[in-house]
N, C-alpha and C positions, 0 to 999 in steps of 0.2 A: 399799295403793297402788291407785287408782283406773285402771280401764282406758287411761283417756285417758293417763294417763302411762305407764303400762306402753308402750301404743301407739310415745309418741314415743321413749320409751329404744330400744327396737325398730329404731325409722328411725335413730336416731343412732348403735347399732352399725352399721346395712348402710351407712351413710354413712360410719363411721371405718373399715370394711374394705375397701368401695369406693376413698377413699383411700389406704388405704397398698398395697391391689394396684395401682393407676394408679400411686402413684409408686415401687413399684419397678420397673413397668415404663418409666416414664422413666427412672431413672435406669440402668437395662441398656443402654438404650439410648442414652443420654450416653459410656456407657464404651465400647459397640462404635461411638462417632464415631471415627474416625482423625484425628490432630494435622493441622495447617494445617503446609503443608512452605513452608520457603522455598525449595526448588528447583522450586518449580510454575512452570514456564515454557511447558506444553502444554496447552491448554485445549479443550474443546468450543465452538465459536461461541454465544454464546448465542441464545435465543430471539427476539428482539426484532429481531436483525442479521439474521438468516438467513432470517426469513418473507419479505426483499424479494428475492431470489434465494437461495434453497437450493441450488441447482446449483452455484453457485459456491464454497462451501466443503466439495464433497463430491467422491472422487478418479472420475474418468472409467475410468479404465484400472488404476491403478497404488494399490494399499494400502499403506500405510509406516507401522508403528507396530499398537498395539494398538485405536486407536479404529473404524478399519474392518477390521480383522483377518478374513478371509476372506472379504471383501464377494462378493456374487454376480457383482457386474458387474465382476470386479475378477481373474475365475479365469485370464483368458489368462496374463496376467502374472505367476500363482505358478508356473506352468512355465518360464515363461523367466527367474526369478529360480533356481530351482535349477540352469541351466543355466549362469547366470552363476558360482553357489558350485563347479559344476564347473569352472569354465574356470581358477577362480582357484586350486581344489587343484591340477589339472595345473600351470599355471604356477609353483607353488610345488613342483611336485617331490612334493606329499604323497596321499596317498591317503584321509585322515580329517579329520575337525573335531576328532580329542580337544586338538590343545594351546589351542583356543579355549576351550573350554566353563569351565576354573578360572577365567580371567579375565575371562568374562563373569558367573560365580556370586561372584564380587569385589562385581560392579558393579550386580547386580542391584536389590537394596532404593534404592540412591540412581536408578536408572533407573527405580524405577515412583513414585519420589517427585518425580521432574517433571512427572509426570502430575496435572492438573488435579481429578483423580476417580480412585478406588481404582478400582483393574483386577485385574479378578475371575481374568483368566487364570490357569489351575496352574505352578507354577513350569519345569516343563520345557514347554511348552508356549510360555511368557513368552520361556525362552532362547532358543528355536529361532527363534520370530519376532524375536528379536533380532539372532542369526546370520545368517538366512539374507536380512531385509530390512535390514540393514547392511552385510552384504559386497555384495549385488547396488548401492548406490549407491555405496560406496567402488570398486567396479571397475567400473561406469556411470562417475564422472566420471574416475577413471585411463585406462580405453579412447578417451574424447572429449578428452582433455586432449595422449594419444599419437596420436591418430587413427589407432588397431590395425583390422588390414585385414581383417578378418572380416567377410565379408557376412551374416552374421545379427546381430551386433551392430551394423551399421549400419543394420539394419532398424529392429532395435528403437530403439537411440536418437534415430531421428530421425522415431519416432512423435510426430505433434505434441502430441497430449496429455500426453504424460510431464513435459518440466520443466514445463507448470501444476500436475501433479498432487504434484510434488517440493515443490512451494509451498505449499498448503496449512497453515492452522495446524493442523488436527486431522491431519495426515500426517505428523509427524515421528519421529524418533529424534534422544535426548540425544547433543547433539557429542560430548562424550566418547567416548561409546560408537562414533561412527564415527572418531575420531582414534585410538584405540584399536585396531581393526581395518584400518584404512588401514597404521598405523605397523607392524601386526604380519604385513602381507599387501607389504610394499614391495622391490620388487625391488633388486639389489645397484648399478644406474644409475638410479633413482630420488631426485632432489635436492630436489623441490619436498614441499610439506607439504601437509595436504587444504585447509587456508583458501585456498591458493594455487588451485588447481583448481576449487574448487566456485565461487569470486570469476569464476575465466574461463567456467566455466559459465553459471552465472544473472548476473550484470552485465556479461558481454563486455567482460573487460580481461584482458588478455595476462599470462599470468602472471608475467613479470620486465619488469610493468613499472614503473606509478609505486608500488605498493603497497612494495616493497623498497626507495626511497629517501622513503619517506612512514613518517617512524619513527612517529608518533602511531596511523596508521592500524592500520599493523600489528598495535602491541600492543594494538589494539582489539576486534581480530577474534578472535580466542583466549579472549574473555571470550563469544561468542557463546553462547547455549543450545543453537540448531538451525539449520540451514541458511535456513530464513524468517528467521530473527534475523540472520543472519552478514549476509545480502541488506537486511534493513532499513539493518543499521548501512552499509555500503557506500552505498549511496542515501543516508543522511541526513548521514553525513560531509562534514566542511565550511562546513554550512550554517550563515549566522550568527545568533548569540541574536537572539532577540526583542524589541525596544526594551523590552518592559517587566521585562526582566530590569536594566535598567539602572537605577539607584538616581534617576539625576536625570528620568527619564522621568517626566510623569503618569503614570500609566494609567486612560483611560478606554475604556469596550465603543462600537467601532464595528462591527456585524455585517452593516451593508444598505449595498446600493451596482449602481448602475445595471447594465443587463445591455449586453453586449459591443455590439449595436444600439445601446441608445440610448447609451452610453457616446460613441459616434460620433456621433449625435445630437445632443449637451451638449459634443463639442469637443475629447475624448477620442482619441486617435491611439493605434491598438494595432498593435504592431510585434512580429514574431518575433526572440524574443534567440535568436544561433547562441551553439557553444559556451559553453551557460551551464548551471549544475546546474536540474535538471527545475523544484526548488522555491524556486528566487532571482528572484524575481519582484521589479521597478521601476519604480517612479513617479516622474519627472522632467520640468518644463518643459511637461506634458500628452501626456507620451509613457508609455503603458505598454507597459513590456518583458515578454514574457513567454517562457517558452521554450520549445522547440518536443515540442508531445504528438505522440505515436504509439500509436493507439486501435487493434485488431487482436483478434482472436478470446479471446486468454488475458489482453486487459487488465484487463477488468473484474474475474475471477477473482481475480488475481496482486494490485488494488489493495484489493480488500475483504476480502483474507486479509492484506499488512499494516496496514491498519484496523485488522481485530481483535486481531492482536497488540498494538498499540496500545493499542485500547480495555481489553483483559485485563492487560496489562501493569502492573504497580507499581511500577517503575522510574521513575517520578518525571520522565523528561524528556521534552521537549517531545513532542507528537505532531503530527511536519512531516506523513505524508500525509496522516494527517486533518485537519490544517490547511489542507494543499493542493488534496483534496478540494471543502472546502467553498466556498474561496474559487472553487475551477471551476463552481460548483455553482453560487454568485450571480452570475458571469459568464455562465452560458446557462441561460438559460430557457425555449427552442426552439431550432425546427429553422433559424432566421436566423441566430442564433447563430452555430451551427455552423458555417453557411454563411461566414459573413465572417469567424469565428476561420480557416478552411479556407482561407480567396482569401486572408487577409494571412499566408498560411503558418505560422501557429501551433499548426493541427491539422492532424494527417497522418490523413486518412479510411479505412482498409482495411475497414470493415463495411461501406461501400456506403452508408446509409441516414442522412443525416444527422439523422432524427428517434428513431433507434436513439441516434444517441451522445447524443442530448439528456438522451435517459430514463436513461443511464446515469451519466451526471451528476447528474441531477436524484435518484434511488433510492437513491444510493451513501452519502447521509450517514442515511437511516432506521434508528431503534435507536442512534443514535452520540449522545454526547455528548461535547461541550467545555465548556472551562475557560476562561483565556486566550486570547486568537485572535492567533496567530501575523501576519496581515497587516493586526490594527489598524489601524497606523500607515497603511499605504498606502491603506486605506479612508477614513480620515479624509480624506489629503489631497486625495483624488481626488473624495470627495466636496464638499470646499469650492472646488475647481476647478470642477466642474458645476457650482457655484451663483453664478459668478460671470456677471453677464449680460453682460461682455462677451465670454467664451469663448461664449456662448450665441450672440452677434449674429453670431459669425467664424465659426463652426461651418453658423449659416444658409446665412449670402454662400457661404465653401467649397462646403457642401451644392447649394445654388440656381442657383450659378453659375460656379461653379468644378472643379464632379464631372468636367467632362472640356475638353480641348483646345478645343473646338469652341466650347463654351459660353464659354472664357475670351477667343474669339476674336472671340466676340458682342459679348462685354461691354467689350472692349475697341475693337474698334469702333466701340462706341454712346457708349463716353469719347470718343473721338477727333472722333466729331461731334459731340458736346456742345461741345467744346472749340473744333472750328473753326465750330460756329455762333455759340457766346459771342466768337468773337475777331474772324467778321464783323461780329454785331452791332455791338460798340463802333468798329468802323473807319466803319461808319454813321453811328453817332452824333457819332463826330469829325467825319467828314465834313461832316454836319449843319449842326455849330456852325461849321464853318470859312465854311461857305457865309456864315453869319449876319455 
């Protein structure tokens, strides 16, 4: 056998051991992958959403769940959470957590299987922050639901930060797990159920009210994952399909469409809809309805956390506020915008800064993706309404000479002598001819 081949057989065993050690090490590592759960309903924000504000999917004051699990900025709050699990053994008469712990060691493997990502927590570790950040919101929304007269719990709950930080999609606990705790911590006059409470919480609707004779809604709410879930589906209830869910619909993409200026500019009338859901926006006759936003400290937070449930979500149905979103998004594209959404009552300004809510419009769809676009239809129309020139020439005249009282008083005026100089002239020219 000649060196040279001696040589290569050489390289082609370090080559067939090199191989099969790589691939046993892949394949160890195939087997420590953990299965894809279908109860993943809790996800990390991804990369891509969260570089245009990070602040806003991360908890200010309050930890909920395993993902910030002892955050630094977050310590005030694990004291006044033990102090709540206190309040609620006295009120229960018990002195211990033991009748909790079996039923939550039930629940455990399906509660870390909603989690988007294996959570490293050790198992007694997992229960405890399950205990103890479950019972502090199950008697967070029971104390503001009885309005209990305790002055340190009115302190705390009406930290402003706390319900944005409830919101959150990386702050949660699986409903279960608080339906669970709620039902097993419930006083003997206690009638209401936790969808009911947390519903009066975060969407301010009264507990008995239209949700108890709204049979649909109801048994909607109970399919919730997490309280950001339970809150989407409340907001998105009601709201009608999509023309292009309709079989006799085209579907064609119309995504561009004039901004809230020039909209008015092209003859375009924006009007604030009262009592109308936030996302039933209308295009009629060159009226667009819209209804009325309220922009305020925890909006931006509260709309780009359900974005990402949205966007993480595989649930298959529509996604109204990133639909809604976007469509606000091509409506202002500054701070004029703003300004005349604001004067025709459609936006309610509480930041002060009307080139703040521009950019918050403007940043809010980065990282996002659509599919279908929910207000097609009303882009189309509204775009072949702009393009008609005579909306264009009425839109001028209004503009030019009609923008106020005074002007219409000009112009009418200057008819009136057009009119009695036209009607002397010709009494002239009669005149005239009579002479002849």
């Amino acid at each position: 056998m000649s060196d040279h081949q001696s040589n290569q057989d050489t390289r082609n065993d370090d080559q067939s051991g090199t191989q099969d050690h790589a691939v046993i090490c892949i394949d160890d590592m195939l087997r420590r992958v953990p299965p894809t759960s279908p109860e993943h309903c809790i996800f990390r924000v991804r990369h891509e959403m969260r570089k245009a504000n990070e602040k806003a999917y991360e908890p200010q004051i309050l930890s909920i769940g395993p993902f910030h699990h002892r955050s630094d900025g977050c310590k005030f709050m694990e004291e006044q959470k033990m102090r709540y699990v206190q309040r609620l053994l006295k009120r229960r008469g018990e002195e211990s957590v033991h009748r909790y712990m079996p039923v939550l060691r039930e629940m455990e493997q399906r509660a870390r299987d909603c989690y988007a990502e294996t959570i490293h927590l050790p198992q007694n570790e997992f229960l405890a922050m399950m205990l103890i950040d479950g019972c502090f919101v199950v008697e967070l929304l029971r104390e503001c639901s009885m309005n209990g007269p305790q002055m340190e719990a009115d302190r705390i709950r009406n930290l402003p930060s706390l319900w944005r930080d409830l919101m959150l999609l990386e702050n949660q606990l699986p409903l279960f797990v608080l339906n669970k705790l709620y039902d097993m911590t419930k006083g003997p006059n206690e009638h209401s159920e936790l969808i009911d409470i947390a519903i009066w919480y975060f969407c301010d609707q009264p507990v008995d009210s239209d949700l108890d004779t709204n049979a649909t809604l109801h048994n909607m709410l109970p399919k919730s994952k997490h309280l950001l879930h339970l809150t989407h589906t409340c907001w998105t209830f009601g709201l009608p399909d999509a023309p292009w869910l309709k079989a006799s619909t085209a579907h064609t993409e119309v995504r561009s469409m004039l901004s809230a200026t020039e909209l008015r500019e092209a003859g375009v009338r924006l009007r604030a809809a009262q009592e109308r859901h936030l996302m039933d926006i209308k295009f009629k006759n060159g009226i667009l309805e819209i209804p009325v936003f309220t922009i305020e400290d925890s909006t931006e937070s509260l709309f780009r956390n359900l974005i990402a449930y949205e966007q993480h979500s595989q649930c298959g149905d529509i996604s109204y506020v990133t639909q809604y979103m976007s469509f606000m998004d091509c409506l202002i594209n500054s701070s004029k915008d703003v300004k005349l959404l604001r004067r025709q009552g459609i936006i309610k300004n509480y930041l002060g800064d009307d080139e703040v809510v521009a950019q918050v419009f403007n940043k809010m769809g980065h990282g996002v993706t659509l599919t279908d676009f929910y207000y097609n239809e009303i882009f189309r129309n509204v775009n072949e309404y702009c393009n008609k020139r005579r909306n264009l020439w009425m839109a001028k005249l209004r503009r030019e000479y009609f923008h106020s009282p005074w002007a219409f008083l000009s112009v009418l005026a200057a008819i009136v002598l057009l009119l009695l100089t036209t009607a002397q002239t010709a009494f002239a020219v009669l005149s005239y001819k009579n002479q002849l």
